[in-house]
VEXROVEX-777588 format. One record per atom (N, C-alpha, C): x, y negated, z; residue in one letter. Coordinates in steps of 0.05 Angstrom, whole numbers, plus 5000, padded with zeros to 4 digits. Each point is the difference from the previous one (the first is absolute). Last residue first. Example, Ala and Ser with C-alpha at 12.3 -4.5 7.8 and 13.67 -1.06 7.14 Angstrom:
# residues 2
525750455142s 501649765001s 498549785014s 500651154999a 498249765000a 501849765000a 
# end
This chain:
# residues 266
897960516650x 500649875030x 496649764995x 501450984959x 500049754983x 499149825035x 505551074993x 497949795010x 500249744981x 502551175000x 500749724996x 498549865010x 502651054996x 498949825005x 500749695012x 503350984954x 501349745017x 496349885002x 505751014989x 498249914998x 499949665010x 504551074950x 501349655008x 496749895003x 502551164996x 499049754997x 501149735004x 504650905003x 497950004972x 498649705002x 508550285074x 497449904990x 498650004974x 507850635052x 499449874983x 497249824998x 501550875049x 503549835004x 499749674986x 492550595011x 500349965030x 502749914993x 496050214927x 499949755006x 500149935033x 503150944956x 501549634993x 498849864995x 496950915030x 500949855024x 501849734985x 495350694954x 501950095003x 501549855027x 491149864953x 502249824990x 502650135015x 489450184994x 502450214992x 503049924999x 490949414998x 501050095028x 502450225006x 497249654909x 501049765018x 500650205026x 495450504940x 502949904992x 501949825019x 491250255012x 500550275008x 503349924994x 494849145024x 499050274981x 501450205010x 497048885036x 501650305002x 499650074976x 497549175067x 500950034968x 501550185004x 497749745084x 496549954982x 500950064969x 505350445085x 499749784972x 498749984995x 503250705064x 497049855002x 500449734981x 509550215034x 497550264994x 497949815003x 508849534970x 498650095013x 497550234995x 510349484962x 496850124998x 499050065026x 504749045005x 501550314980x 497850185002x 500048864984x 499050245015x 502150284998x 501548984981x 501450144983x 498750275016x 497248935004x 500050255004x 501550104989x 498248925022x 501250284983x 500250275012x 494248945008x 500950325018x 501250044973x 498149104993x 499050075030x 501450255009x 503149174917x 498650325006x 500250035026x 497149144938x 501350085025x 500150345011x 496149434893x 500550115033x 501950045011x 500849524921x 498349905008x 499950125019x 504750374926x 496049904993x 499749875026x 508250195001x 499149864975x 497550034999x 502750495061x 500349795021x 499049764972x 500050904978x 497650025025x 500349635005x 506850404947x 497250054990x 498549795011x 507850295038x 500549784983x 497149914988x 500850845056x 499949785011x 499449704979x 501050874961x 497449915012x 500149655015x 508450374963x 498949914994x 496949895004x 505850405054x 500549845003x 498349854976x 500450905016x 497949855018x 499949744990x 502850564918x 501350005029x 497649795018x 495250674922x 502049755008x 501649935023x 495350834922x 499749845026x 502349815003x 492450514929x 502249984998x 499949815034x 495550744923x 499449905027x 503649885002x 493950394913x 502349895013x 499549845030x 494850684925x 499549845007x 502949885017x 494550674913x 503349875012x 499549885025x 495150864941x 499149725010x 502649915011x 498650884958x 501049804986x 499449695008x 499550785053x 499050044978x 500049874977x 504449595089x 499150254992x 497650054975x 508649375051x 499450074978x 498350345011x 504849095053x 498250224994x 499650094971x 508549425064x 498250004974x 498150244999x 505249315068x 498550265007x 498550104976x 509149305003x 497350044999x 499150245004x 508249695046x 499850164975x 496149885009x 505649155044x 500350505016x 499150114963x 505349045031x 498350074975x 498850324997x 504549585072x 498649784988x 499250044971x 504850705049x 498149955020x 497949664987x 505150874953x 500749725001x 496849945018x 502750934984x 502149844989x 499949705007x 496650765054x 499649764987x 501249934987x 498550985067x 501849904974x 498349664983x 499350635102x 499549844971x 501449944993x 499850975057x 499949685000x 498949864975x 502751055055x 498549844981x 500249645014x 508250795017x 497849795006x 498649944975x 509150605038x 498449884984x 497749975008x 511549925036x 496350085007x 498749974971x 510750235004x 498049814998x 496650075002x 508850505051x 499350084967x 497749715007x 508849955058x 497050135004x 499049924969x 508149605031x 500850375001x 497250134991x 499548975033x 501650154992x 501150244997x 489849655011x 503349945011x 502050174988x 491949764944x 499450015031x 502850015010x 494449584899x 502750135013x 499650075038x 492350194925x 501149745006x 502450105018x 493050324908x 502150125015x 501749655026x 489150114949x 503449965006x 501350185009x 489450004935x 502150085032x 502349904987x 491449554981x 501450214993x 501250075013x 491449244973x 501050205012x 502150184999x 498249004958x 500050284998x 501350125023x 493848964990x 502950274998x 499350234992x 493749275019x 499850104967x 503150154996x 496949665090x 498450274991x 500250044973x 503849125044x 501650315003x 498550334997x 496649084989x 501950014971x 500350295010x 491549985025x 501749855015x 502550004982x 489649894979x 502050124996x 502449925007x 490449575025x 502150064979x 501250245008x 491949185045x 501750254998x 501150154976x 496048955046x 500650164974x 501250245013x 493349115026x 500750265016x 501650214968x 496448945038x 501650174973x 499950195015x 493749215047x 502850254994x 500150124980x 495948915045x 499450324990x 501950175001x 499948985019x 499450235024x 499550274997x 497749404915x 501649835025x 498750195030x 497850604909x 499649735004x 502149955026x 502050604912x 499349975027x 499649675018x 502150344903x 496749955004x 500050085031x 508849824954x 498549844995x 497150075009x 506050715003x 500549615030x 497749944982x 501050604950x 498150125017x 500749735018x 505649814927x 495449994986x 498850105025x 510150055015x 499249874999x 496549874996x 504350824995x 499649955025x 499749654996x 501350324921x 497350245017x 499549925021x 507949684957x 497649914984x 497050055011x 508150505029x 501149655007x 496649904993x 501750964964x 499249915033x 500049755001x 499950464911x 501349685009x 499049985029x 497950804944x 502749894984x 500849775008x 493950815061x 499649784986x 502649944979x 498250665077x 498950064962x 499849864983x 501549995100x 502650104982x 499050044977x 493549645056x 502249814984x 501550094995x 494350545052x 498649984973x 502349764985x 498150325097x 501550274986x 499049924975x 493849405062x 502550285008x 501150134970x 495649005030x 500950144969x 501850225021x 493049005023x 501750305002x 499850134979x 496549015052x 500650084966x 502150265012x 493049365064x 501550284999x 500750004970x 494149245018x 502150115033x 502150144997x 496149584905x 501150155023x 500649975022x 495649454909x 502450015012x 498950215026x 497749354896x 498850255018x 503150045027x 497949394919x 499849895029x 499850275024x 498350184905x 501549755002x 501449945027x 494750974984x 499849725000x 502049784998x 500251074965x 500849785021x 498149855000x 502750674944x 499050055008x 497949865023x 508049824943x 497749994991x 497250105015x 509450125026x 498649715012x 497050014972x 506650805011x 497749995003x 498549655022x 507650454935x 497749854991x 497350005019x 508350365000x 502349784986x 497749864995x 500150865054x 500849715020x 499549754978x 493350724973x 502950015000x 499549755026x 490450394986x 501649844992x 503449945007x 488550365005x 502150164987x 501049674991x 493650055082x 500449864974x 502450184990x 492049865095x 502150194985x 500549854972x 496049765095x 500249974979x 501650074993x 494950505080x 502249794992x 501049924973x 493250475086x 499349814980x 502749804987x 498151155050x 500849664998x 500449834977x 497150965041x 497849734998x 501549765011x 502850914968x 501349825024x 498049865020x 499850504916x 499750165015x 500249835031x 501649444921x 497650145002x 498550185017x 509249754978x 498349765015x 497150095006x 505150584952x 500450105031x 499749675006x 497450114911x 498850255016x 501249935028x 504349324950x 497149954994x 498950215019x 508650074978x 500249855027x 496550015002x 503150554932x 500050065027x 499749875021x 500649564913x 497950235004x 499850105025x 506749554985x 497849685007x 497550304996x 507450344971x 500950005031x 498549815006x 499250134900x 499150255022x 501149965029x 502749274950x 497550105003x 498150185010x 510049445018x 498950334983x 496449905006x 506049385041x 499949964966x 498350234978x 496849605094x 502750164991x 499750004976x 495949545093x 500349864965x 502050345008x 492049495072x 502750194997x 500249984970x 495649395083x 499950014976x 501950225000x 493449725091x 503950094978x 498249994977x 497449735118x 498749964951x 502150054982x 499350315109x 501649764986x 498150094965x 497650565094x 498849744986x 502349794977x 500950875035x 501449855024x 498849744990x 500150674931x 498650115024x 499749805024x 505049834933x 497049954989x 498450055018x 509550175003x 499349845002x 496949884996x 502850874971x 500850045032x 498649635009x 499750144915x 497850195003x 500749935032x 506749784948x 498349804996x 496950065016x 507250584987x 500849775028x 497549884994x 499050604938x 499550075026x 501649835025x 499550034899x 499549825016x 498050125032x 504750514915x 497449965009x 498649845017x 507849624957x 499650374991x 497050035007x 505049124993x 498950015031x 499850334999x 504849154955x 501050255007x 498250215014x 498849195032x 500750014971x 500650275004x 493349345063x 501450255002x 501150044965x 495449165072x 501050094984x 501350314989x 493949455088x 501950114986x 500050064970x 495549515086x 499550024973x 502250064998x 493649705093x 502650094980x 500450064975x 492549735069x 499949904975x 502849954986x 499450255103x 497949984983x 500449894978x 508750515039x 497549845011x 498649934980x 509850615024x 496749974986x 498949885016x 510850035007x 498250005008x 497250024986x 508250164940x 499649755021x 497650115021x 507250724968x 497849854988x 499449795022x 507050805021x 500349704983x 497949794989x 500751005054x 499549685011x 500549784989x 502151015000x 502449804997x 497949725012x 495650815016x 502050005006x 502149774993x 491250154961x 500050015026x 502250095015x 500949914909x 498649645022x 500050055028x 505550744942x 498449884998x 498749795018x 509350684979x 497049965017x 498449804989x 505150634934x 500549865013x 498449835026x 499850674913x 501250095022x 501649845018x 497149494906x 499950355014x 501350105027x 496548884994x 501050194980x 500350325005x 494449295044x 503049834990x 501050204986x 489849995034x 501750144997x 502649814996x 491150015065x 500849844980x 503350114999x 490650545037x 503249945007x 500149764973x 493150624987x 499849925035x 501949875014x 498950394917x 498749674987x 501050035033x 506750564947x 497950015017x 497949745007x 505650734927x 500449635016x 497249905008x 506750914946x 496949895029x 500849765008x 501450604900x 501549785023x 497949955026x 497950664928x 501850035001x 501449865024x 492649764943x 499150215008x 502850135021x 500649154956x 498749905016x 499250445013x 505949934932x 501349765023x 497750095026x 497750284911x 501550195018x 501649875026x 494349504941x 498150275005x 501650225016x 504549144959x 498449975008x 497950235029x 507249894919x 499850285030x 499249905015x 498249534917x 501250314990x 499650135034x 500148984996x 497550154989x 500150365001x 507749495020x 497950045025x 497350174993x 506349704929x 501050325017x 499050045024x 498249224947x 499050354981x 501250215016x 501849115029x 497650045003x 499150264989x 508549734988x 499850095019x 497450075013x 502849714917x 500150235004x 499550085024x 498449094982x 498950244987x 499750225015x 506249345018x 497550065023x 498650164980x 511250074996x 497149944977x 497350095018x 511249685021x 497650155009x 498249904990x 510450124964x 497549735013x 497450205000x 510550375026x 497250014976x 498849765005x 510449985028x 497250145002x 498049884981x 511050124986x 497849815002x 497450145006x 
# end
């Protein structure tokens, strides 16, 4: 039976490597990111068109540097994270930016308080932040809800097939001939892949991923229409790097790390 995911804890473990994430990871404001070592806007092309008096949403946001990329291009963002210290960082590099964007320390499970009643989105987006949740279904649902008629969901994740294991095979080759060995993946179960559990210094946090099909199911119960699926493979020049990510031994040139969909409210 898996863990139930505690937003607490998870906020205490943003808070904690907070300071080393952000000194450590490059993510770049000049590019709109979808996740590590993968291309970015200016290459995949998924976002709606920009025009005058756009409005985005951003969850999950770290240092809200999509939010920062978008701001630039005139749209009015809002950005939310649950960590505090990562609404710290977003605050200085809005700052360094000279961009004007409302900031609020707040989880997926709370941040309509934040909100207006009536409030609603061109753009509602979330890179690399719903594997942390205990009820995606619930999540993607509350974000439909604040895209307005003709707007977009834009979600990126964790691909199930990146929470495998790496290892070597032995695989059969022709007859008489000693069996090849090979790195590959190991999944035990493609509809239920292994959670990505962290533990350091005594902080916990749990990353966990889903078959596509569920997104889909998601996406269509709240109401949108999905537009694009991505599954990128790495690329050089990522607006989202480090020294870790880009070292990847060549398996996300075999493998996708990311799932990206964008949706529509018809």
């Amino acid at each position: 039976m898996r863990e139930r995911i505690d937003i607490n804890r998870q906020g205490g473990y943003w808070d904690a490597v907070s300071r080393h994430y952000q000194s450590f990871t490059s993510i770049s404001c000049e590019d709109f990111h979808y996740g590590p070592q993968i291309p970015g806007e200016s290459t995949l092309r998924l976002l709606p068109a920009f025009r005058a008096g756009m409005t985005a949403l951003e969850l999950g946001c770290g240092a809200a540097q999509n939010s920062i990329w978008l701001a630039k291009r005139g749209v009015a963002c809002t950005a939310m994270d649950i960590s505090a210290a990562q609404i710290e960082h977003a605050e200085k590099l809005c700052a360094s930016h000279g961009a004007d964007i409302r900031l609020a320390q707040a989880g997926f499970e709370d941040f309509e308080r934040h909100l207006k009643a009536r409030e609603r989105f061109d753009l509602v987006h979330s890179s690399h932040a719903l594997e942390f949740v205990e009820d995606p279904a619930a999540v993607v649902a509350a974000m439909a809800a604040r895209v307005k008629r003709g707007g977009t969901l834009m979600i990126s994740t964790v691909h199930p097939l990146f929470n495998g294991e790496w290892t070597t095979f032995e695989i059969e080759t022709a007859r008489g001939r000693r069996p090849k060995t090979v790195d590959g993946l190991f999944l035990p179960s493609y509809f239920e892949p292994p959670d990505d559990i962290r533990d350091e210094n005594g902080l916990h946090v749990v990353s966990r991923a889903y078959p596509v099909s569920s997104w889909f199911r998601w996406l269509k119960a709240a109401g949108l229409q999905v537009a694009a699926l991505e599954e990128p493979a790495a690329a050089t020049g990522a607006p989202y790097t480090s020294r870790d990510w880009a070292d990847h031994g060549g398996q996300l040139d075999a493998i996708p790390s990311t799932l990206i969909f964008t949706a529509r409210r018809a």
